[in-house]
N, C-alpha and C positions, 0 to 999 in steps of 0.2 A: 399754322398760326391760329385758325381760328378754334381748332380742336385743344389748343393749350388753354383758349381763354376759358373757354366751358369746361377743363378741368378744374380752371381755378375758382370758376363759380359752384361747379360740384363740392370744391373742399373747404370752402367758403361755408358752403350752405348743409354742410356734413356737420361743421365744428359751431356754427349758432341753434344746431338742433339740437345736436348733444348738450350744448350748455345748459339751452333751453329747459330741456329734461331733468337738468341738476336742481335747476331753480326751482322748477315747476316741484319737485318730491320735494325739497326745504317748504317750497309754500305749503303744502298739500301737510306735512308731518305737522309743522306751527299751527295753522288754520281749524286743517279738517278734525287732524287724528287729537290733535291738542284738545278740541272740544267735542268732538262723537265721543273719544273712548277714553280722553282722559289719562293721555297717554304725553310725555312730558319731554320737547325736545332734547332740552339736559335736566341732568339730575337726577335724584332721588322720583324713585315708583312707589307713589303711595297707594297701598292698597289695602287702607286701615278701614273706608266706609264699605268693605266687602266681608270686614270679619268683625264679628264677636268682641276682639278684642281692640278697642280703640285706641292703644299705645304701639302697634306695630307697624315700627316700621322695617322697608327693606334697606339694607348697607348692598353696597356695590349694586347698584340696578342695570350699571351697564349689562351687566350677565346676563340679563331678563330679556328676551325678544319675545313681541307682542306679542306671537301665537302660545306663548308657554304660559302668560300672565293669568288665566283663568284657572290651568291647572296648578299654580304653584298656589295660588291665593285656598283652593279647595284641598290642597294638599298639609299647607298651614294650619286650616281651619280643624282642618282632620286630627291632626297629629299634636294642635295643643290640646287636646281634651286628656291626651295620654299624659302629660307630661303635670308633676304636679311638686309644689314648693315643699320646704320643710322650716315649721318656725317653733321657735321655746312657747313653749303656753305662755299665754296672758297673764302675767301677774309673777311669773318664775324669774324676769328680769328686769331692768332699769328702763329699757326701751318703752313702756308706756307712761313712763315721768315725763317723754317728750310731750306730748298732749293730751287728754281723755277728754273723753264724752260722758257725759253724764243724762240719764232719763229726765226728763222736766217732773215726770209723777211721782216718779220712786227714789230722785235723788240717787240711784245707785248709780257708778260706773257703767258704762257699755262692754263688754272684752271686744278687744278689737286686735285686728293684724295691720299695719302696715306693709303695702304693697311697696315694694324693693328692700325689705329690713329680712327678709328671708336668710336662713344661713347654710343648705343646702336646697340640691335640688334634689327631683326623683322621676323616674318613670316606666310606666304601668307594664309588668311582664308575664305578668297571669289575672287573669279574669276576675278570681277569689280574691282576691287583694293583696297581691305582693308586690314591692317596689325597688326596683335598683336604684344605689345613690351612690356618690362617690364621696358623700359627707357621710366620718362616721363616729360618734359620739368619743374622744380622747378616752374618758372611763374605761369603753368597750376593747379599748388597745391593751390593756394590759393584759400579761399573761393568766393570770389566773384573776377572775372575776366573781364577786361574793355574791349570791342570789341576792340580796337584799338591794344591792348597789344597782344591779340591771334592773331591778323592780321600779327602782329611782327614777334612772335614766329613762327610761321608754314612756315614764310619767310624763317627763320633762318636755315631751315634742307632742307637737301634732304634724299631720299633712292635710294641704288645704289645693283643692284644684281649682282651674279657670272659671269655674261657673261658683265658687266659695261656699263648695262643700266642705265640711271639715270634720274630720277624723283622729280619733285618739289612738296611737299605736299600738298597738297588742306584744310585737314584737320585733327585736333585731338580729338579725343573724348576719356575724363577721366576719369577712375574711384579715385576716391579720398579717398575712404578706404584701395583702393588694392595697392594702386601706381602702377598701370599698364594704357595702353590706348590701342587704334586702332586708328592706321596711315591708312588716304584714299589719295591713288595717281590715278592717270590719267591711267588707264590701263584695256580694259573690255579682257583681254585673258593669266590671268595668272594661274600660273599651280597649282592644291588646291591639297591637301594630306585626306584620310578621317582619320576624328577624332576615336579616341581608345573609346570605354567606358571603365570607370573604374572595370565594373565587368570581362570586357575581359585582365584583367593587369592582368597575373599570374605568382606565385612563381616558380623560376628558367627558366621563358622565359629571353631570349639575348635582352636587350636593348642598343641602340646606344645613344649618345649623337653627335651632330653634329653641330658645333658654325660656323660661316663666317671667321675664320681664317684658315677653313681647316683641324681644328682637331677632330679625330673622338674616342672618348674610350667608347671601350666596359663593358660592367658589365651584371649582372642575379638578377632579381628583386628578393630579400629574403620574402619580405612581404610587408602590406602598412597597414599605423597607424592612427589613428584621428590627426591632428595638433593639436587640442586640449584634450589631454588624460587625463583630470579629469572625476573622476567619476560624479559627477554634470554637468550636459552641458548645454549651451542655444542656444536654436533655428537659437540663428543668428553668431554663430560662427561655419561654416561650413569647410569641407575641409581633405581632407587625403592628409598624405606624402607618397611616392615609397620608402622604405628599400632597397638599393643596395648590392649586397654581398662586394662590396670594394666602401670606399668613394672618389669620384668623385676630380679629381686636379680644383684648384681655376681655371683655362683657361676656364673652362666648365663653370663658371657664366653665370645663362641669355644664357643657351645654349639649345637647343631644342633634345627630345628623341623619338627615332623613333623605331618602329620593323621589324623585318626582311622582313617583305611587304613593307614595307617603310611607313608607317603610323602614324599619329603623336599619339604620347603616351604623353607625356608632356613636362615640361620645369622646369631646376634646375635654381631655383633662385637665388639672390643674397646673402642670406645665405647657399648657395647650398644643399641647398632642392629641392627635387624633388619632384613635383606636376602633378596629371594627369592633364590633357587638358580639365576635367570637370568644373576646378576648374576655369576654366576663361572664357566657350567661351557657361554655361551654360544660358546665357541671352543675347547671340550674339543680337538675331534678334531684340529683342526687342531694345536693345542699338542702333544700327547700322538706325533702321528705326527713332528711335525716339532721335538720336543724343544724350543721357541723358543715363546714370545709374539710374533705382531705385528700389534700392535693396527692396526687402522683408522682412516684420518683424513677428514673430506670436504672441511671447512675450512669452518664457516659458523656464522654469528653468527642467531639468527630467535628469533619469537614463536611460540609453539605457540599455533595460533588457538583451540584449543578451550579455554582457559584463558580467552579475552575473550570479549565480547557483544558480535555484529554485526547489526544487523537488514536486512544484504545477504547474499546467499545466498552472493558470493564467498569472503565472508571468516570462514564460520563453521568450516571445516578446515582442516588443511593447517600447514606450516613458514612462515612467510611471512620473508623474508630481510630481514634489518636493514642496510640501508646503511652505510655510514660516508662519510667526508671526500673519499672518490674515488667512490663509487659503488658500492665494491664492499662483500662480506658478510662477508669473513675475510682470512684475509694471505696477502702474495703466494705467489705458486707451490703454494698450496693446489690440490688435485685438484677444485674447485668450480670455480675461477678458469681453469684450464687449460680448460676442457671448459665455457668461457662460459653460468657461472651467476652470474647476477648479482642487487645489491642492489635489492628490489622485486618479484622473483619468487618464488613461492609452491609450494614441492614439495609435490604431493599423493599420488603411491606410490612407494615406493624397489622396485622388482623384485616388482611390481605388489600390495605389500601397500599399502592406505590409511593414510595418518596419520589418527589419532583421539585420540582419547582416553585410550586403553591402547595406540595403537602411535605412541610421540612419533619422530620425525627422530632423537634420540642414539639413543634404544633398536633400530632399527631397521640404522641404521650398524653399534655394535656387535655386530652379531653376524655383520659379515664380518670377513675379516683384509686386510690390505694387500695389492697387490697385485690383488686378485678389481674384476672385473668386476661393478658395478651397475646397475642402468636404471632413470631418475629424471623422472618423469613431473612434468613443473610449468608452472604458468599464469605468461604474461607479458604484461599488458593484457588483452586479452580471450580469446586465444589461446591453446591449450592444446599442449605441447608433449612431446617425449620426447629424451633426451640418454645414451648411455652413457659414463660415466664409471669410472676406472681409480683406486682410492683410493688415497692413500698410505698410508704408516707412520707411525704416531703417532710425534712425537718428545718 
């Protein structure tokens, strides 16, 4: 009897300790952390008096725990100096009818930008001054463009960074399948970020999204998909999407995503899709020296094996080439077809990287250009074989 009561007084006095404990961290969070570190029991993590830019705020702060708050704010800080607006010159549109400034001495106008009137974004990928944007001048789409007309346009813009430096473009160069381009201004000392590879993206790392109005939301990568997820694929429709654990608010268009190094990871698009930074800056050099996009063609229709279950050791990698009505895996005078690849054969390394899982047949294509010489190692029967082939130009 008496050893019952003293248990009851043990669990008695177990269950006022732990409560105790609960209260005690609610008081201590409210009290201490609320006023030491400025740290907020709900709500929004303002962490606008630590940066530069005094309109930034975070969305989702739940995602934020204190010990990451130092580095996310230094990582912010870091990565808007890269990130820089695109707006019409002063005096090119109706947008300064909304208000002007005027000198008191000289009676002249001021030129001025409004800060949110921007109509792309960009951000810094070489040091000399080039810029990727995913706004790109309507003019510049058309197929054939008159020198006179791009002399125009390029007139037409400036880019302006966080600290309202401003710059006249020198030039655009387009891609016309992607609707994206690279802006070059006048600048050999600006500050580059290194690019993410897409095999370093992983499930439930913190990514940032960071736009030039100052808005920063956080999210945890769930996973990343093919853009294109039919089971049939072709060689020139390349590219994975970023799965977020929460979908991203329209503000983030065209907004750039960084890791907690500050690194560039990618860019949500205008469908707000997020894309790694493979997906656009995997033929930099060659664009940039040769002013031109040309894409890569192989010409072939396959099943990425690693997507299906084989319980044959043949067939658990590799491109395996989809036949059609002749035999063959893409159309005619494709660079497959020329350099006798045919439907039924399985490429296993494009220039001796494997296909797997994270390196599909599209993704592996695009990242040459036309032109360029690849060595294409693939099984025909039982036979293992090597072929170089000369790709085309995407048309």
């Amino acid at each position: 009897m008496k050893n019952a009561k003293y248990a009851i007084i043990i669990l008695v006095a177990a269950v006022f300790g732990i409560g105790g404990g609960i209260v005690g961290q609610i008081i201590s969070r409210v009290y201490l952390l609320e006023d030491a570190f400025d740290v907020p029991l709900l709500g929004e993590i303002d962490i606008r008096n630590n940066l530069n830019n005094p309109n930034l705020v975070i969305s989702n702060p739940k995602k934020v725990v204190v010990e990451q708050d130092n580095k996310i704010t230094e990582s912010v800080s870091s990565a808007q100096k890269s990130v820089a607006a695109i707006f019409e010159r002063a005096g090119t549109t109706t947008n300064e009818k909304e208000f002007s400034i005027t000198d008191d001495k000289t009676k002249k106008t001021i030129v001025h930008y409004q800060r949110k009137k921007e109509i792309g974004q960009s951000f810094v990928v070489t040091s000399d001054g080039w810029l990727l944007s995913l706004y790109t001048p309507k003019e510049l789409m058309e197929e054939e463009v008159a020198s006179t007309t791009y002399q125009n346009v390029i007139k037409k813009y400036v880019v302006i960074f966080e600290n309202n430096s401003v710059y006249d473009v020198d030039e655009i160069v387009v891609d016309k399948k992607s609707d994206y381009s690279f802006w070059k201004i006048n600048d050999n000392d600006l500050p580059i970020k290194t690019f993410v590879d897409e095999k370093d993206i992983n499930n439930g790392q913190l990514i940032m999204a960071i736009n030039w109005d100052g808005d920063v939301w956080l999210s945890y990568v769930q996973n990343k998909k093919a853009k294109y997820p039919e089971m049939i694929k072709s060689s020139e429709k390349y590219g994975k999407n970023i799965i977020f654990s929460e979908f991203p608010n329209a503000q983030f268009k065209n907004s750039f995503l960084f890791n907690l190094s500050g690194d560039l990871v990618g860019i949500i698009n205008e469908k707000l899709e997020a894309e790694p930074i493979g997906n656009y800056v995997s033929n930099m050099d060659y664009v940039l020296k040769n002013k031109a996009f040309k894409r890569a063609s192989l010409g072939v229709n396959y099943i990425n094996l690693s997507d299906i279950i084989s319980d044959n050791e043949k067939y658990k990698k590799g491109a395996y080439l989809v036949k059609d009505e002749k035999g063959t895996s893409g159309p005619k005078g494709s660079a497959a077809e020329k350099f006798g690849l045919k439907g039924g054969d399985i490429i296993t390394r494009v220039d001796d990287v494997e296909i797997g899982p994270e390196n599909e047949l599209c993704d592996l294509i695009s990242k040459f250009n036309a032109g360029e010489v690849v060595t294409i190692e693939y099984i025909r029967g039982d036979k293992k074989e090597n072929v170089e082939v000369i790709l085309n130009e995407l048309k």
